[in-house]
C-alpha positions in Angstrom: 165.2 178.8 -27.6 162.7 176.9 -29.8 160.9 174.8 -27.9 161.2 171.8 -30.1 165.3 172.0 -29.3 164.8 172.0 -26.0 165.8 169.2 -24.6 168.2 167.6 -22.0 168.8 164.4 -23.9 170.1 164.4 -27.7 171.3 161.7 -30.1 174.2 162.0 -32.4 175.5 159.7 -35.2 177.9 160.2 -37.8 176.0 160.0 -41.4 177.3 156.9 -43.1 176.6 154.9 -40.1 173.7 153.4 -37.8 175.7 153.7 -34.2 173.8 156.0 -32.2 175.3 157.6 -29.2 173.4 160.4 -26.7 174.5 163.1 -24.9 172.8 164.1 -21.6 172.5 167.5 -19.6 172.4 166.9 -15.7 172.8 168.6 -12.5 174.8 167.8 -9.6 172.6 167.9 -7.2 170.6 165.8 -5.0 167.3 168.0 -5.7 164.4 166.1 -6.6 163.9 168.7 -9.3 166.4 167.5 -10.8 165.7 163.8 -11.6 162.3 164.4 -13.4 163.5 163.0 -16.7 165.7 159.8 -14.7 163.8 157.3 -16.5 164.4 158.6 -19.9 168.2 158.9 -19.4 167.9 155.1 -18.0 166.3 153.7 -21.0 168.9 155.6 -22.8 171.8 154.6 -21.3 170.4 150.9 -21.4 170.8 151.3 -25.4 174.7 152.0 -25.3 177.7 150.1 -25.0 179.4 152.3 -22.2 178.4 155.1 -20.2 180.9 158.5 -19.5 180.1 161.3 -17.0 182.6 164.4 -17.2 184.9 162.2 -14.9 185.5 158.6 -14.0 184.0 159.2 -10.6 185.4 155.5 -9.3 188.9 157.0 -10.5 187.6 160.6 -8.5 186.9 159.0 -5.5 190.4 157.7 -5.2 192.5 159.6 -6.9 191.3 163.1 -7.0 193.5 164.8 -4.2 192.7 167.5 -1.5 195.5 168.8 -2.4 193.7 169.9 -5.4 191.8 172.1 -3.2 193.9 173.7 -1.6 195.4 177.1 -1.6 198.9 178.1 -2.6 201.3 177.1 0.8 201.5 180.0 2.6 198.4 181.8 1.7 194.6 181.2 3.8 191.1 182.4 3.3 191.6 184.7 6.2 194.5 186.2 4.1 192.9 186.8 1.1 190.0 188.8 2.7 190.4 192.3 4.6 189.2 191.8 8.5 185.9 193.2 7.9 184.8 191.0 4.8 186.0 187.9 6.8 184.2 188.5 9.7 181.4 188.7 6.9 181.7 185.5 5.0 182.1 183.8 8.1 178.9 185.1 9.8 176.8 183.6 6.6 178.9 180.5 6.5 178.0 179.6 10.1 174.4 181.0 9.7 174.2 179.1 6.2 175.9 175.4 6.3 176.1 175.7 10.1 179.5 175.7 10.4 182.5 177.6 11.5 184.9 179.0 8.6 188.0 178.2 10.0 188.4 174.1 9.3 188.4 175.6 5.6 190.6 178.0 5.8 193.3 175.7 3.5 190.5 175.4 0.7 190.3 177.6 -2.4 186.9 180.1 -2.4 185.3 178.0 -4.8 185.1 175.1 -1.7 182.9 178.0 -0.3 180.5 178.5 -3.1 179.6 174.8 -3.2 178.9 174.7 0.4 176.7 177.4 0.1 175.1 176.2 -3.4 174.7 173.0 -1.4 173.0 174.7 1.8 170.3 176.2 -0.6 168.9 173.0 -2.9 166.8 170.4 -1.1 168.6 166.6 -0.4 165.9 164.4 -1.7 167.8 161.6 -3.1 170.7 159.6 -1.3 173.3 160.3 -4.6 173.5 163.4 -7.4 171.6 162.8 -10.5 175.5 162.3 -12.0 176.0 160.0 -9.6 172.7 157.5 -9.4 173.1 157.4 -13.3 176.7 155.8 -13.2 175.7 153.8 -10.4 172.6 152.8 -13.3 174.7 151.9 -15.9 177.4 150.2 -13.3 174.5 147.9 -12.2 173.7 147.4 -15.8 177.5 146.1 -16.8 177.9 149.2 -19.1 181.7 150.2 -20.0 182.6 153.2 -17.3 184.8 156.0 -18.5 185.4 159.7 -18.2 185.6 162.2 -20.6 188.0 164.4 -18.9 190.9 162.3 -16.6 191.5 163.3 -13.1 195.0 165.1 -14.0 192.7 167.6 -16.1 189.7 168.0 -13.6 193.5 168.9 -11.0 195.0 171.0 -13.2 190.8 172.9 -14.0 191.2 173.5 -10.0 194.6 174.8 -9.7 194.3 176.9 -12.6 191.3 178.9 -11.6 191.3 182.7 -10.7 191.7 183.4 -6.9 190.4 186.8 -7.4 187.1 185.7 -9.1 186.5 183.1 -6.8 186.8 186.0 -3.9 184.9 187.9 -5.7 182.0 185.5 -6.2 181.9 184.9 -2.6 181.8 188.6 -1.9 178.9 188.9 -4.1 177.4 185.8 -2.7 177.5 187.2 0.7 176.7 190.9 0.1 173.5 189.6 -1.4 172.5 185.5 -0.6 168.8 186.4 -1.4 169.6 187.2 -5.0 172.2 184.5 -5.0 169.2 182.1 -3.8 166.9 183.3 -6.5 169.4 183.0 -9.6 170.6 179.1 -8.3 166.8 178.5 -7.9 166.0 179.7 -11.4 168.6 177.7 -12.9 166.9 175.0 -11.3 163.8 176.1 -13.1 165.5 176.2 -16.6 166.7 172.8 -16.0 162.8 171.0 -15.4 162.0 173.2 -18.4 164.4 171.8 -20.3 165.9 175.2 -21.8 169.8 174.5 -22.0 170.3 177.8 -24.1 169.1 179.7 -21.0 171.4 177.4 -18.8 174.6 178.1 -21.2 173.9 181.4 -20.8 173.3 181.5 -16.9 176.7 179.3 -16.8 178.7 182.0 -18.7 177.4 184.5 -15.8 178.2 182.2 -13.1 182.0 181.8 -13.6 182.7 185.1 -15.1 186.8 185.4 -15.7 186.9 181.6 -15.7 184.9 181.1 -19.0 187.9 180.0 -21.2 188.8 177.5 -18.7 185.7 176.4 -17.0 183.2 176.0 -20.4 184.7 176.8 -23.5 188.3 175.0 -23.8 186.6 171.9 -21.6 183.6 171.8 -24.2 185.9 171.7 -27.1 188.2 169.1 -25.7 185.1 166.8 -24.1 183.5 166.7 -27.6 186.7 165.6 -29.0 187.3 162.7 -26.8 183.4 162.4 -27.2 184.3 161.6 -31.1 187.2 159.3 -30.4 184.9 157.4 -27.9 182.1 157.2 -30.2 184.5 155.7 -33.3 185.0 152.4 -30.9 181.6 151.8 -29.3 177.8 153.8 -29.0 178.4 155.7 -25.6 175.3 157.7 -23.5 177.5 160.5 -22.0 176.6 162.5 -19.2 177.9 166.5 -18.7 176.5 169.1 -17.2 173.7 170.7 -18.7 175.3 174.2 -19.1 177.5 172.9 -21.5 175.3 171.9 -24.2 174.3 174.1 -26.4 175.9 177.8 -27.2 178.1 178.7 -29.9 181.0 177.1 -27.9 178.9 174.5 -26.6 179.5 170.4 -27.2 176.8 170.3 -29.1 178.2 172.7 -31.8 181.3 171.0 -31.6 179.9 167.7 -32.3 178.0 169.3 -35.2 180.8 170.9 -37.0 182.9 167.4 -36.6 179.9 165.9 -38.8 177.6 164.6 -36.3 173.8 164.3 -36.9 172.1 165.4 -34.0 168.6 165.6 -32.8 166.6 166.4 -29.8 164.9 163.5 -27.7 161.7 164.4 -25.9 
């Protein structure tokens, strides 16, 4: 990517008007790495009416049900692994996140992955960057919303492909070290700034879950994105894998007549 258009922080405006809106690329994560560009998305989100992250995480925190989480009735982690590859995943998960499999045993795969993604990064802050910039704006009386409602980020979970998920934990455990090395490289591309490379390193991560996870989401976010935008400026917050790319929210916003520009 040019290095001029990388960025994690872009305006948009439609052109017969002054309102000026951002979108920002974050991670959700508590690594210090990534909050070295906090200040920037404060001043930012200081200049907007309301702020948005991919959910209303007041609403999340209420409404968004374990049940979401869970597998099928009648079907368990220990099911949908032979013997051998349970004994496995288990052995890294209590060697890993220092814990035993089996209070998880309800949860869909993807439960796993996070735990594990979660027992790599460093905790340096209290919140995740998402979350310390909507408690920001909330300090700063800034219209909360969500892009996406709760009954979407549900229906996201449920639909997902049990097979990929297994099969992204099998990979995960057959090889942690290289798992370590790609989650700390996207960590990398985020400092630097280089969301092309994180689009890209997204598409990898979810593999059969593209349509769902990225494309249709980025579609639909920069169409509520637009509707938002017509009432009030708004600094959104997303994360940064779904940026840039040909199916990317910034492309989106682009073909629905937006200006946009890179902030550095």
């Amino acid at each position: 990517m040019k290095k001029n258009k990388k960025s994690l922080i872009w305006s948009f405006k439609q052109a017969d008007s002054d309102k000026i809106s951002y979108l920002i690329g974050t991670m959700h994560i508590r690594d210090a790495r990534a909050f070295k560009y906090q200040n920037l998305f404060f001043e930012k989100i200081i200049s907007c009416d309301a702020f948005a992250t991919e959910f209303n995480l007041d609403e999340a925190a209420y409404h968004l049900a374990q049940s979401s989480f869970m597998l099928p009735n009648g079907v368990t982690l220990k099911s949908l692994f032979t013997e051998k590859w349970y004994e496995r995943v288990t052995e890294l998960f209590q060697k890993k996140v220092g814990t035993d499999l089996l209070p998880y045993d309800a949860l869909r795969p993807i439960l796993l992955v996070n735990l594990l993604t979660e027992s790599i990064l460093l905790k340096d802050a209290p919140q995740s960057l998402d979350e310390t910039l909507w408690q920001f704006a909330k300090e700063n009386a800034k219209k909360m919303l969500g892009i996406e409602t709760i009954q979407e980020q549900m229906s996201i979970l449920q639909n997902m492909d049990i097979d990929d998920q297994i099969k992204q934990v099998k990979d995960i455990t057959r090889n942690f070290g290289r798992f370590r090395k790609k989650l700390l490289q996207m960590t990398a591309l985020y400092e630097s700034a280089d969301i092309e490379a994180l689009y890209d390193a997204a598409k990898r991560s979810v593999k059969g879950n593209r349509k769902l996870l990225i494309y249709d989401r980025n579609e639909r976010m920069a169409r509520e994105i637009e509707q938002i935008h017509a009432q009030q400026s708004i600094c959104v917050a997303v994360g940064a894998g779904h940026l840039a790319g040909k199916k990317g929210i910034l492309r989106f916003l682009k073909l629905k007549g937006f200006d946009i520009q890179p902030i550095h």
